[in-house]
ZAMARGU-4260 file (C-alpha; in steps of 0.2 Angstrom, whole numbers, plus 5000, padded with zeros to 4 digits):
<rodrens>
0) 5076/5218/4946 | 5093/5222/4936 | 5084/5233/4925 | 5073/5243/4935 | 5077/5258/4949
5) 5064/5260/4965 | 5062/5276/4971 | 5055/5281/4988 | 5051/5301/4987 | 5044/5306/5005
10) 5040/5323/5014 | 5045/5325/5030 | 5033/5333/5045 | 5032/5351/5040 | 5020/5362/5042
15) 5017/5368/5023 | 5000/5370/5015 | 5006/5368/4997 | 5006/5350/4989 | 5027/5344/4984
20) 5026/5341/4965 | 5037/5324/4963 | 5044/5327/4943 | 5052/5312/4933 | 5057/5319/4917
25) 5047/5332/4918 | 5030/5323/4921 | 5023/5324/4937 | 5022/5308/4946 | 5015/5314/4962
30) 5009/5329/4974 | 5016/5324/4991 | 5006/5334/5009 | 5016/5333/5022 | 5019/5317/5032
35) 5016/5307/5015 | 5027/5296/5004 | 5028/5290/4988 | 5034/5273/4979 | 5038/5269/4961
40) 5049/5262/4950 | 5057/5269/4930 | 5070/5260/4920 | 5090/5262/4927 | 5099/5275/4917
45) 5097/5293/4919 | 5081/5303/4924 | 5079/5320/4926 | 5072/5317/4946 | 5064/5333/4955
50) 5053/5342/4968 | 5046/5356/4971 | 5033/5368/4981 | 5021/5382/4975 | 5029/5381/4957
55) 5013/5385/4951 | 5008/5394/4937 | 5024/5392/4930 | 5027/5373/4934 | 5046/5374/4931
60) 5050/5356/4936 | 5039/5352/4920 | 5046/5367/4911 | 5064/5366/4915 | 5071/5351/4923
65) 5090/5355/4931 | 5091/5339/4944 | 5095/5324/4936 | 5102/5305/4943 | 5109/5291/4936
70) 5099/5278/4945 | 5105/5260/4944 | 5096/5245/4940 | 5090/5233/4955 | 5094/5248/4970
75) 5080/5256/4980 | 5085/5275/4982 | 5074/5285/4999 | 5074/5304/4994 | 5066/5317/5004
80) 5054/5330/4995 | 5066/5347/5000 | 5054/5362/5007 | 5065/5377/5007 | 5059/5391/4996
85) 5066/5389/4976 | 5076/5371/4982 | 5072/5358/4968 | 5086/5342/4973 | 5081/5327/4984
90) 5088/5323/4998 | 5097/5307/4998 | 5094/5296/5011 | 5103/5278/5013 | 5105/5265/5026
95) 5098/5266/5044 | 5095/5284/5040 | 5081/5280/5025 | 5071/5267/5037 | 5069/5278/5051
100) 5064/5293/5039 | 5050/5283/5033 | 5043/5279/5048 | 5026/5286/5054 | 5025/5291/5037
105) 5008/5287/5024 | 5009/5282/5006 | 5000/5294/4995 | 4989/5288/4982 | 4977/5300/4975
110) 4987/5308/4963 | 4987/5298/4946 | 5005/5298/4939 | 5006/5306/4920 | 5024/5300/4920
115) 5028/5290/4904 | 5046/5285/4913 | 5037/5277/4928 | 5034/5260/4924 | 5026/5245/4936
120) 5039/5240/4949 | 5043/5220/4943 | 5050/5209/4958 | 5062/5195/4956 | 5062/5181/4971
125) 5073/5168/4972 | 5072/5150/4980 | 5082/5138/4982 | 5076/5118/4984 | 5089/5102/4989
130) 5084/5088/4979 | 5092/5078/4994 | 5075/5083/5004 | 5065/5085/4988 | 5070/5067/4979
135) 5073/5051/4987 | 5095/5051/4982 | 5101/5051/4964 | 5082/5050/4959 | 5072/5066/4951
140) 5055/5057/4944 | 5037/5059/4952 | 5038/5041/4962 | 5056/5048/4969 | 5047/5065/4978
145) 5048/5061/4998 | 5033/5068/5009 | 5045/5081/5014 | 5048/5086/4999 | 5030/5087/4993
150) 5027/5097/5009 | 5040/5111/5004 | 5031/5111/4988 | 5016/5117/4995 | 5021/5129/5005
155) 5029/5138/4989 | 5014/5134/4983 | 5004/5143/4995 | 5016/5158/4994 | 5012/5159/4974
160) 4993/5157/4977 | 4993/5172/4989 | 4997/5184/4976 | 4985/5185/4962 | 4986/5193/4945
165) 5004/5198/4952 | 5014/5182/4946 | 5020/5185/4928 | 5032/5170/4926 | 5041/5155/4938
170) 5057/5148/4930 | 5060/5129/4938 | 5080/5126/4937 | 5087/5110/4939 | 5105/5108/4946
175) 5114/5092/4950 | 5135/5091/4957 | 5148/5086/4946 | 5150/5068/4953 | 5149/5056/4937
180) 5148/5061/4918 | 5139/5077/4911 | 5125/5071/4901 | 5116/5060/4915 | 5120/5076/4927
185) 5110/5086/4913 | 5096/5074/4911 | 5093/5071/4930 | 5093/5092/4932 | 5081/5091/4917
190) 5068/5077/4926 | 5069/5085/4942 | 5064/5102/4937 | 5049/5095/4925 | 5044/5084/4943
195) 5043/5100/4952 | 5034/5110/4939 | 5022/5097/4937 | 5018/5096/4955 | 5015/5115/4956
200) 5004/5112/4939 | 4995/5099/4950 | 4990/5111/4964 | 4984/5126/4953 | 4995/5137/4948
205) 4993/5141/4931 | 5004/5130/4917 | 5008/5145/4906 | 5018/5154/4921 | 5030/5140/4922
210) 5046/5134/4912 | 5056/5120/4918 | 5073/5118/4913 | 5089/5112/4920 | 5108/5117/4919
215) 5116/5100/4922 | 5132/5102/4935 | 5136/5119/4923 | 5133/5131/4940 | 5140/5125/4955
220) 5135/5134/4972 | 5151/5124/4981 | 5168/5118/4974 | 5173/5099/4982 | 5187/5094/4973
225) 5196/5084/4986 | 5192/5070/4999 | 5185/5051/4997 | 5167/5049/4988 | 5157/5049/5002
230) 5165/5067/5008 | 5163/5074/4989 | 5144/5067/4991 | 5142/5076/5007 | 5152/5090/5002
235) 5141/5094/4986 | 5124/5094/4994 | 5120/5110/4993 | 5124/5109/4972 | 5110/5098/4971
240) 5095/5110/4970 | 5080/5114/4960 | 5078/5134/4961 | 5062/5143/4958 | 5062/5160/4950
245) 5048/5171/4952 | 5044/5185/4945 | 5031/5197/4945 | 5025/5216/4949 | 5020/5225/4965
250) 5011/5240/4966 | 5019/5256/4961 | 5019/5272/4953
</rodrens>
């Protein structure tokens, strides 16, 4: 999410007896072995972002932090734990490079972070519903939902229901095109989003997790300004949507 900076720290195959201390602001967030790998996530801006081996007794990444980052929001950074005497700076990783580095690797668990900066890792998913398949055509009430439509519902449904206690919110957004005047555009954008929130409410999910709301014509995915009626309906099919906006938290830190 926009706000939040996921780190992947890993520690390559060495042959080292000494746990890597992972520092974030000069709290330790985890001791990686090697072959291990650990995820979390802190607020974009900049951290002080370290790692070292055998600091003991002195602990200078919690003493003295010298490595810092600017970490922006909504990017997942792959560092590797460095393991050459007195070396305290990740080793950035990105693309191709970071998958293959993980690979083979384990995630480590067994260290509880005392990190203040590392907060749960929140997810944002997006999807995106036509009304053409949801809703019999220019309709957005309950009687207007086609089989089809009820069907796709489920699934998201089932998708929602898989993940519990991680949900923290689902946003239903209405769209319609721009063919015809603003306010029935707004209204029917409204109706269909309460349609579709009241379907999810139907098969379980929880009524406090979801605000319906809709946007009118206000945020168009494709511009049809030309052609004959039934080339600007076809043409603004994919402006006709309800999208669902879920967030929540995965495990981390």
């Amino acid at each position: 999410v926009p706000e939040q900076a996921q780190i992947v720290m890993y520690r390559g195959q060495d042959a080292g007896k000494e746990a890597a201390h992972v520092y974030i602001d000069g709290h330790l967030q985890s001791a990686l072995m090697p072959g291990g790998y650990t995820v979390f996530c802190t607020p974009a801006g900049e951290h002080a972002l370290e790692s070292y081996i055998g600091d003991a007794p002195l602990y200078v990444g919690k003493r003295n932090p010298a490595s810092f980052a600017k970490l922006s929001g909504g990017q997942t950074y792959v560092l590797e734990a460095p393991v050459m005497p007195h070396q305290s700076t990740p080793i950035v990783h990105t693309g191709k490079d970071a998958q293959q580095s993980l690979q083979g690797l384990r995630r480590q668990v067994h260290v509880i972070s005392r990190a203040p900066s590392v907060v749960p890792c929140q997810t944002e998913t997006k999807l995106s519903l036509r009304s053409d398949v949801l809703f019999q055509f220019g309709k957005g009430g309950y009687n207007d939902l086609t089989a089809e439509g009820r069907s796709q519902l489920g699934q998201v449904v089932q998708e929602i229901q898989q993940q519990p206690g991680r949900i923290s919110g689902i946003e239903v957004i209405g769209h319609a095109d721009p063919i015809g005047k603003a306010q029935p555009n707004q209204t029917l954008s409204q109706q269909r989003a309460e349609t579709v929130r009241r379907v999810l409410l139907e098969q379980g999910v929880q009524s406090q997790l979801v605000h319906a709301s809709g946007r009118g014509s206000s945020e168009p995915v494709v511009q049809c300004n030309s052609g004959s009626r039934s080339e600007k309906i076809a043409c603004n099919a994919p402006n006709r949507r309800v999208e669902l906006v879920i967030q929540g938290t995965q495990n981390g830190g």
